[in-house]
Backbone bond lengths (Angstrom), bond angles and torsions (degrees), N, CA, C in turn:
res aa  C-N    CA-C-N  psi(-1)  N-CA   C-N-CA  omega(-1)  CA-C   N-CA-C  phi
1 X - - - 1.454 - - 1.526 108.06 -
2 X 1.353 116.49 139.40 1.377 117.34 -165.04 1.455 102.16 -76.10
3 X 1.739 107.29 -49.06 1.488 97.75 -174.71 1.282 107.47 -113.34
4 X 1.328 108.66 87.48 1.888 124.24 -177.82 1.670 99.57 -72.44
5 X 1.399 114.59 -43.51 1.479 119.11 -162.93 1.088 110.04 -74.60
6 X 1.622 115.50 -20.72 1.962 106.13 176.46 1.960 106.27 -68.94
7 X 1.334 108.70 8.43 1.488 82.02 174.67 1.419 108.87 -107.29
8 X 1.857 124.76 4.50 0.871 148.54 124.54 1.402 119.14 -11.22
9 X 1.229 147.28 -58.53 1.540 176.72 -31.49 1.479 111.01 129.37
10 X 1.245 99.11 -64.87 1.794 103.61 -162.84 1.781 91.27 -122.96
11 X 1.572 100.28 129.23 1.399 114.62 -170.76 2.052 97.04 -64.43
12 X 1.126 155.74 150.84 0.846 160.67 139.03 1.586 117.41 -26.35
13 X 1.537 115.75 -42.79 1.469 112.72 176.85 1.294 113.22 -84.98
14 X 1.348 122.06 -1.51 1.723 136.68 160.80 1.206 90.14 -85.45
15 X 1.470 142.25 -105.82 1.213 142.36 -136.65 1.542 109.78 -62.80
16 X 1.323 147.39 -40.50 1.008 121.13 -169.90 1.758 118.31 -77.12
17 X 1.735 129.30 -18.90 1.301 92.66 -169.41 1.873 72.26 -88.32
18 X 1.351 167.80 -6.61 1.382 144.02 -156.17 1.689 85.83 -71.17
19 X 1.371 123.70 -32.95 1.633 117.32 -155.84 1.718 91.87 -82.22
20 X 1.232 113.23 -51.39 1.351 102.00 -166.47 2.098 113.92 -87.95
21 X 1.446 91.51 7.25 1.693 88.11 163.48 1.633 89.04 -91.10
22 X 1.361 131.66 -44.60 1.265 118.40 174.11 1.341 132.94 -40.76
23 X 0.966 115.00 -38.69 1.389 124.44 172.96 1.373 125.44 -84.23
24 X 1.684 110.11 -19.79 1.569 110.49 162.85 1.346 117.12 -82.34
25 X 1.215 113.41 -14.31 2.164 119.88 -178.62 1.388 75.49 -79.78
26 X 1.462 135.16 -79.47 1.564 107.47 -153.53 1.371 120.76 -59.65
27 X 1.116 135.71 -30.19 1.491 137.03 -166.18 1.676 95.76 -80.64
28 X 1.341 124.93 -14.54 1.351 126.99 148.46 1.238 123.92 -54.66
29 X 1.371 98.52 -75.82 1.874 99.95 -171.71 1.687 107.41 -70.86
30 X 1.365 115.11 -3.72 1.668 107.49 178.24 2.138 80.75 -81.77
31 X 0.859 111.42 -77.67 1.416 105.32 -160.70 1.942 113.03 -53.64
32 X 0.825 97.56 5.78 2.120 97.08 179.92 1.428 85.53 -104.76
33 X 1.293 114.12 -33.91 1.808 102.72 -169.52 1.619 109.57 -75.19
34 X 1.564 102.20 -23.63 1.911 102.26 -179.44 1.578 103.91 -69.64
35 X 1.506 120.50 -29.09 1.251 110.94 -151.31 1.705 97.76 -112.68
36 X 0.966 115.15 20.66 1.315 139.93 -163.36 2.195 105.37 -105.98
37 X 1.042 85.21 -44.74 1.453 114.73 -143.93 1.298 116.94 -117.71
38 X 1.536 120.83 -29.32 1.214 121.72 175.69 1.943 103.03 -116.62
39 X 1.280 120.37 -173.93 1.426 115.42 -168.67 1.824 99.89 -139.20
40 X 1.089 113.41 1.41 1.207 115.46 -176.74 1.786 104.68 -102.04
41 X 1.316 114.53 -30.70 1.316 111.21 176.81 1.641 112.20 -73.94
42 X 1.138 116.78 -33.57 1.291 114.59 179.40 1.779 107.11 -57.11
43 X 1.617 111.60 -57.92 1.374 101.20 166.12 1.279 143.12 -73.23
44 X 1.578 112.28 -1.94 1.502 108.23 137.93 1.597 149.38 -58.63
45 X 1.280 86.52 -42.36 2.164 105.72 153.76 1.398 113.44 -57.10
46 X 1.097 114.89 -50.01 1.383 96.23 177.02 1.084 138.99 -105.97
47 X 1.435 101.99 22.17 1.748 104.77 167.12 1.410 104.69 138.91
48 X 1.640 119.12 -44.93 1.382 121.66 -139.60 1.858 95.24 -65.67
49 X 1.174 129.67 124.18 1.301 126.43 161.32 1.451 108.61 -72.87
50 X 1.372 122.46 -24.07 1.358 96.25 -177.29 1.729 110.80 94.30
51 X 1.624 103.70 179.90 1.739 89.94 -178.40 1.636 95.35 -120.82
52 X 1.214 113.66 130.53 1.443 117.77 -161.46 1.945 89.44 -101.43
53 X 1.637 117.10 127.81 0.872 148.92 -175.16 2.062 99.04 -84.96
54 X 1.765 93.94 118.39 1.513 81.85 -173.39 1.798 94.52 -114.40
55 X 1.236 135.67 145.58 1.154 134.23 -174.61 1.138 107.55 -113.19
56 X 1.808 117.24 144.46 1.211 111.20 -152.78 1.864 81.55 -139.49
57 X 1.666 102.20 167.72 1.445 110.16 -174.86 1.077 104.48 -103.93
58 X 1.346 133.86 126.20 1.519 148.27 172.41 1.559 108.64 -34.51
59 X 1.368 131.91 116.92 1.579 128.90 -175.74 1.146 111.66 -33.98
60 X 1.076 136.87 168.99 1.881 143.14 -174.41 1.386 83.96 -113.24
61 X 1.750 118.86 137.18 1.556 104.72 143.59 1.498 114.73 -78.37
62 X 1.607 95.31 168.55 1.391 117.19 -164.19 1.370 101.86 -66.21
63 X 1.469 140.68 151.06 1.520 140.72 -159.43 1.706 96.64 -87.31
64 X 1.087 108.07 154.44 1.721 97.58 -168.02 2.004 82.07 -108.17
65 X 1.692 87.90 160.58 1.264 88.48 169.20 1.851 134.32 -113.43
């Protein structure tokens, strides 16, 4: 472990939930800011599929003989 000695410093039952409340506030404000901010996520939550684009292959001509 690179940083063995920070538990040296910071008791383990202090530092680990401060890191992992840290990491749940950001994985918060990253996801309030997507749905915040963009207009397509909102209509994914609630249902809207949207219009799904189907691609098709240009006819073959007929094989000559």
């Amino acid at each position: 472990m690179i940083y063995g000695k920070l538990w040296c410093v910071v008791r383990p039952q202090v530092g680990v939930p401060i890191f992992l409340g840290a990491v749940a506030v950001g994985s918060f404000c990253v996801h309030l800011a997507l749905v915040t901010n963009t207009t397509w996520v909102k209509a994914f939550l609630n249902g809207g599929a949207g219009k799904t684009v189907v691609a098709t292959a240009p006819a073959a001509d007929p094989p000559k003989k």
